[in-house]
ZAGU-698706 format. One record per residue (C-alpha): x, y, z; residue in three letters. Coordinates in pm, whole numbers. Layout:
# residues N
<pt><px>X</px><py>Y</py><pz>Z</pz><type>ALA</type></pt>
...
# end
This chain:
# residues 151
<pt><px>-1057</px><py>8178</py><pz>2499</pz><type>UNK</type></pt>
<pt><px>-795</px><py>8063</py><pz>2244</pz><type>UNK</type></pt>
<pt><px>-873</px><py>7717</py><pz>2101</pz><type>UNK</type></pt>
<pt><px>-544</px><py>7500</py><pz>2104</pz><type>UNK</type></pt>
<pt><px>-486</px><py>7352</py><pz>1746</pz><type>UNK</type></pt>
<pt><px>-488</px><py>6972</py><pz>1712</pz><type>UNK</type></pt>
<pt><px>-159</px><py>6865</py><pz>1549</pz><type>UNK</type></pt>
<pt><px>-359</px><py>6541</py><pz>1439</pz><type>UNK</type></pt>
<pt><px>-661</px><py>6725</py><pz>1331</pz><type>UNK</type></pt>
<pt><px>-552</px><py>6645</py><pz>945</pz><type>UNK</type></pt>
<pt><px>-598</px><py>6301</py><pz>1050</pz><type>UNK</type></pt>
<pt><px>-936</px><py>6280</py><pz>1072</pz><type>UNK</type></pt>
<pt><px>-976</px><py>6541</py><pz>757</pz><type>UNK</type></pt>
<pt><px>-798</px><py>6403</py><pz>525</pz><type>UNK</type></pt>
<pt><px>-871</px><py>6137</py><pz>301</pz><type>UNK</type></pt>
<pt><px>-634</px><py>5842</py><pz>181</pz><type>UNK</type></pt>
<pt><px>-674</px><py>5868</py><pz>-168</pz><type>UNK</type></pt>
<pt><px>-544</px><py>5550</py><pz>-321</pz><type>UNK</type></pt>
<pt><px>-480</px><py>5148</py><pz>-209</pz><type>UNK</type></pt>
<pt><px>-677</px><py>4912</py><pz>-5</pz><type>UNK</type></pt>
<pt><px>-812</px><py>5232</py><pz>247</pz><type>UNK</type></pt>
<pt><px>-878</px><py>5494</py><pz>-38</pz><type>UNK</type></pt>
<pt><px>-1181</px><py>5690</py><pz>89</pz><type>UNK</type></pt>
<pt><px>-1124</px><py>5621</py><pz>466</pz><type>UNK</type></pt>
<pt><px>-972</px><py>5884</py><pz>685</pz><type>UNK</type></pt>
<pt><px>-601</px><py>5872</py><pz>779</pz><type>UNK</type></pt>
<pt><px>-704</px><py>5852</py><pz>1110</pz><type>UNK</type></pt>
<pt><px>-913</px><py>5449</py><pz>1028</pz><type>UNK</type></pt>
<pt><px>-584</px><py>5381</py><pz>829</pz><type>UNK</type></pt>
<pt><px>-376</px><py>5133</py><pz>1027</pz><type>UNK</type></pt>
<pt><px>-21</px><py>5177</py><pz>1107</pz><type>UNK</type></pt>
<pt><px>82</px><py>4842</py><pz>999</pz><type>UNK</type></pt>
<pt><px>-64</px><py>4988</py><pz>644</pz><type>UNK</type></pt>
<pt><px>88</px><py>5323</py><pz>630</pz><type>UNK</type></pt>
<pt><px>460</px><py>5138</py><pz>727</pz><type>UNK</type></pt>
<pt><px>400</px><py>4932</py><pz>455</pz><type>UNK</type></pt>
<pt><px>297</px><py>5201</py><pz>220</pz><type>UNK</type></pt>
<pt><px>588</px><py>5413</py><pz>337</pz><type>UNK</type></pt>
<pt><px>839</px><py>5158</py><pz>268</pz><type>UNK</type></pt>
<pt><px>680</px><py>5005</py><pz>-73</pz><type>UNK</type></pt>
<pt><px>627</px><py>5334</py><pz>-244</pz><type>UNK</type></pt>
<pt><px>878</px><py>5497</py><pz>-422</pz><type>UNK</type></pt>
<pt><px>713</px><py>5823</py><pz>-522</pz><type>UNK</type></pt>
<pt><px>470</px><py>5931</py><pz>-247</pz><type>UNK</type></pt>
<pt><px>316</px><py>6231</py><pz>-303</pz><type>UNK</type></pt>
<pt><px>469</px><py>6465</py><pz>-9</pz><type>UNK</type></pt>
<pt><px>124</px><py>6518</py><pz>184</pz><type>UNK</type></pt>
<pt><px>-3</px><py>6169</py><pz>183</pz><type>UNK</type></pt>
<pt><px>357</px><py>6066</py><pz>272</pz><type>UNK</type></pt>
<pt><px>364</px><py>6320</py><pz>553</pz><type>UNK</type></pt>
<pt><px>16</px><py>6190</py><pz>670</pz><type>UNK</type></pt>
<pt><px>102</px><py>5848</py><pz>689</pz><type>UNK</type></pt>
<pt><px>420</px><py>5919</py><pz>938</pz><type>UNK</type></pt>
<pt><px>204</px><py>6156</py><pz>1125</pz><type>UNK</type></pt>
<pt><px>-27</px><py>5851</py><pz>1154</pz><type>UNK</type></pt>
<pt><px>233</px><py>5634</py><pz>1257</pz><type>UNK</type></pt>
<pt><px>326</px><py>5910</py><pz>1501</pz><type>UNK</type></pt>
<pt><px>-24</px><py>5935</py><pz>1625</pz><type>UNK</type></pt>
<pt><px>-53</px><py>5537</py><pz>1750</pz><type>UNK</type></pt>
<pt><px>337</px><py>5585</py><pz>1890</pz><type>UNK</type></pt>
<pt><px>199</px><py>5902</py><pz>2117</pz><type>UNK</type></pt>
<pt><px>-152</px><py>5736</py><pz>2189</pz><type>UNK</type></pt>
<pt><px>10</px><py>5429</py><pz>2318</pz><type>UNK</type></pt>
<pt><px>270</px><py>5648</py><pz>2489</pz><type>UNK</type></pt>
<pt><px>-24</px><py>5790</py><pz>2664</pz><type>UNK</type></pt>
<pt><px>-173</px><py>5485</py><pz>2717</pz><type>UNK</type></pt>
<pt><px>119</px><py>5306</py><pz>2929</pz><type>UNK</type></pt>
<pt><px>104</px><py>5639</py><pz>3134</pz><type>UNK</type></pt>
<pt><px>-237</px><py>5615</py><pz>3228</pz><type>UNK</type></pt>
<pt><px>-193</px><py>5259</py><pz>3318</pz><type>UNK</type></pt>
<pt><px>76</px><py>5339</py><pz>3496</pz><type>UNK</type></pt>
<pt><px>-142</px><py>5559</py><pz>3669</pz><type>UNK</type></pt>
<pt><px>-392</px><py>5360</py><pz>3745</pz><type>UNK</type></pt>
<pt><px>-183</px><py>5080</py><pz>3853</pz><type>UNK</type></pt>
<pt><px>-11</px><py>5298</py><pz>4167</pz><type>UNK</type></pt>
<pt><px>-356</px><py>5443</py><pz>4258</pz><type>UNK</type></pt>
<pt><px>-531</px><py>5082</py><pz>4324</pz><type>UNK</type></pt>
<pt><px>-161</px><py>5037</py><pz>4511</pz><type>UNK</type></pt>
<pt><px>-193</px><py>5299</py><pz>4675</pz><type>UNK</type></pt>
<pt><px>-588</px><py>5241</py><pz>4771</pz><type>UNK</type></pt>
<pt><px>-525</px><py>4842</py><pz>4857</pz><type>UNK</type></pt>
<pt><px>-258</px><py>4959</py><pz>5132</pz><type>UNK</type></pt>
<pt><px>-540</px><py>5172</py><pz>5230</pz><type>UNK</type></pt>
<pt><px>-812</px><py>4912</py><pz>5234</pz><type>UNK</type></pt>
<pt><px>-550</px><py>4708</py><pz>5412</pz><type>UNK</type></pt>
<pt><px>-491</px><py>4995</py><pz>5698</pz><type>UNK</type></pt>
<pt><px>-832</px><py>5039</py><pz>5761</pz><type>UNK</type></pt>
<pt><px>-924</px><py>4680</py><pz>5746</pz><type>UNK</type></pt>
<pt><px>-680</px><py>4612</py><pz>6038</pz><type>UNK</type></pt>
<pt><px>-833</px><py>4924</py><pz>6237</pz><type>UNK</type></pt>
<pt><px>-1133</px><py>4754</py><pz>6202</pz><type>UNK</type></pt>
<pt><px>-1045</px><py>4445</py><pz>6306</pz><type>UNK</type></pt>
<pt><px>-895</px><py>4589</py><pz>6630</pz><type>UNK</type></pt>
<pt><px>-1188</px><py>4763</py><pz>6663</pz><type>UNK</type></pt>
<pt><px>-1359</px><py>4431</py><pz>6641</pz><type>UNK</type></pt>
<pt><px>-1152</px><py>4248</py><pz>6903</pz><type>UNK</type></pt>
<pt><px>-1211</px><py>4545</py><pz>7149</pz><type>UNK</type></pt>
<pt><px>-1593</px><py>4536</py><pz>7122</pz><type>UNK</type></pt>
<pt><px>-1556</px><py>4179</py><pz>7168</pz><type>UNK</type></pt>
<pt><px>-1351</px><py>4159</py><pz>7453</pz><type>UNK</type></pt>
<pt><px>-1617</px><py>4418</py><pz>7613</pz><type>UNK</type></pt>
<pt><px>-1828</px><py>4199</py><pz>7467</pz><type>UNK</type></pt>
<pt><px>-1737</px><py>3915</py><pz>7656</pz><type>UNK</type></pt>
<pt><px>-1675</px><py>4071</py><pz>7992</pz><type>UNK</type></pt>
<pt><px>-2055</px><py>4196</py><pz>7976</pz><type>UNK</type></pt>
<pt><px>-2139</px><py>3881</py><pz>7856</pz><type>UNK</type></pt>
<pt><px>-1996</px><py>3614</py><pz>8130</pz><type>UNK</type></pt>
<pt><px>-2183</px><py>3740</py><pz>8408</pz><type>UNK</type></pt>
<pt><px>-2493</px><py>3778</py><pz>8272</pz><type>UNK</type></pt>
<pt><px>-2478</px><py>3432</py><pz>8186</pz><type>UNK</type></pt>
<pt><px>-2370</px><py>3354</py><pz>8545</pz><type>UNK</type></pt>
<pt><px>-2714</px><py>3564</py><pz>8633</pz><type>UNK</type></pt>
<pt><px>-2904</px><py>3350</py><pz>8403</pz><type>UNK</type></pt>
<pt><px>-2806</px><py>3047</py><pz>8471</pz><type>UNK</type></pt>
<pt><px>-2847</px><py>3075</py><pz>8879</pz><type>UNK</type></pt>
<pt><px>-3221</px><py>3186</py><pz>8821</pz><type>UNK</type></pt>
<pt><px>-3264</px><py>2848</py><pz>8611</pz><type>UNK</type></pt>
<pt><px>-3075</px><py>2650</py><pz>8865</pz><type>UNK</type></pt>
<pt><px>-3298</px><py>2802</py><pz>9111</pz><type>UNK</type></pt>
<pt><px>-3642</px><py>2711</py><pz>8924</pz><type>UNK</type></pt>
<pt><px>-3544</px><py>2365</py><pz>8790</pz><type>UNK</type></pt>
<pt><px>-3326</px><py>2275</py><pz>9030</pz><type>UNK</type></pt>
<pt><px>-3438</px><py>1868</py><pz>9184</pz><type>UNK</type></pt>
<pt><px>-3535</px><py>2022</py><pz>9511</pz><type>UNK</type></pt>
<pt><px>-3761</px><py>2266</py><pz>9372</pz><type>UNK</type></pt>
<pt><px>-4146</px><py>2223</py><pz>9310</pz><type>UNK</type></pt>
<pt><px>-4117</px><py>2222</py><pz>8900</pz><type>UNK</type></pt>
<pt><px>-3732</px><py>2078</py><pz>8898</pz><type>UNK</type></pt>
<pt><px>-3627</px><py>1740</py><pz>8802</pz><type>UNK</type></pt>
<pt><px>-3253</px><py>1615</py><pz>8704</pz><type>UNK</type></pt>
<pt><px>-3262</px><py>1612</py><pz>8351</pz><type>UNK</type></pt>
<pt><px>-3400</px><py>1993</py><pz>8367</pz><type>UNK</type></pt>
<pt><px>-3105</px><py>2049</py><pz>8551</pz><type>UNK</type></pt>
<pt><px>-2841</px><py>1829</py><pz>8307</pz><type>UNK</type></pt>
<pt><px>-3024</px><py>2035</py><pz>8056</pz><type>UNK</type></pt>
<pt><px>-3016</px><py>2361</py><pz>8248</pz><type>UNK</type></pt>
<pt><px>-2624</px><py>2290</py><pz>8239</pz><type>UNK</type></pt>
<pt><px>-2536</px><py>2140</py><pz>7900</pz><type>UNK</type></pt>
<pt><px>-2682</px><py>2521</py><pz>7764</pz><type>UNK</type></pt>
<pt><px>-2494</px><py>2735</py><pz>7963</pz><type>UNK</type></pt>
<pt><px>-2184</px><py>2542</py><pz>7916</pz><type>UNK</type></pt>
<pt><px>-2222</px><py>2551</py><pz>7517</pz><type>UNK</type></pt>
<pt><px>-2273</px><py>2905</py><pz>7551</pz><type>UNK</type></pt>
<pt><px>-1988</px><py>2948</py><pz>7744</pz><type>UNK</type></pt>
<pt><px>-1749</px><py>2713</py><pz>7501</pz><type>UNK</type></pt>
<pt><px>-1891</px><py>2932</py><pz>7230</pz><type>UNK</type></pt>
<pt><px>-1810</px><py>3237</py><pz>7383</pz><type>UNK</type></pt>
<pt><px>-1456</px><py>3117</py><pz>7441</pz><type>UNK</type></pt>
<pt><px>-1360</px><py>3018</py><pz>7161</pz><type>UNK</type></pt>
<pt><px>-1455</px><py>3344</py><pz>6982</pz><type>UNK</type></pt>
<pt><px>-1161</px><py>3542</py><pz>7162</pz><type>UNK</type></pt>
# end
């Protein structure tokens, strides 16, 4: 398999070899520097002067790059909210549906319930007395309420 050449490769090869960044690496060399350099400096030497605009070059493309991949990422978490948002409304139909069932499973087994209370605490039974009963009541009503106001 044919390796593809690195235009920048010099970059990290080469060496800067005079100024403030002598020693470092084109590639550490910032482009604020290297404009400077390029516009202060009368005789350049044509490599280093050729380094410095492919430096220059370098940041221009990277950041180039850069705003793509934003870019990128910006329309895919667009594109996965409005899917978030989809299924978070499927599931909140889904949600009123069990509910509803819910509910209509619900109501009479409360009605159930509360006649077999009525029936043991009621004043003319053995074991009832009224404020069993008024208590009996003031339950099953909150329930109800309660499950009213949740549809």
């Amino acid at each position: 398999m044919k390796r593809r050449k690195d235009p920048y490769a010099a970059l990290h090869r080469e060496v800067m070899p005079f100024g403030t960044y002598a020693g470092k690496r084109f590639s550490q060399i910032p482009v604020d520097y290297c404009k400077n350099t390029l516009r202060k400096s009368v005789q350049l030497n044509p490599l280093v002067r050729d380094l410095l605009l492919l430096r220059i070059e370098y940041e221009k493309n990277w950041l180039q790059e850069l705003k793509k991949d934003v870019e990128y990422y910006e329309n895919l978490a667009a594109e996965y909210e409005a899917e978030a948002e989809k299924y978070k409304a499927e599931l909140q139909e889904i949600h009123q549906q069990r509910s509803d069932n819910l509910a209509g499973v619900i109501d009479p087994f409360l009605r159930i319930l509360r006649r077999r209370f009525a029936a043991r605490y009621h004043p003319d039974m053995h074991d009832g007395s009224a404020e069993m009963m008024a208590m009996v009541n003031r339950i099953f009503n909150e329930l109800a309420e309660e499950i009213k106001s949740d549809h």
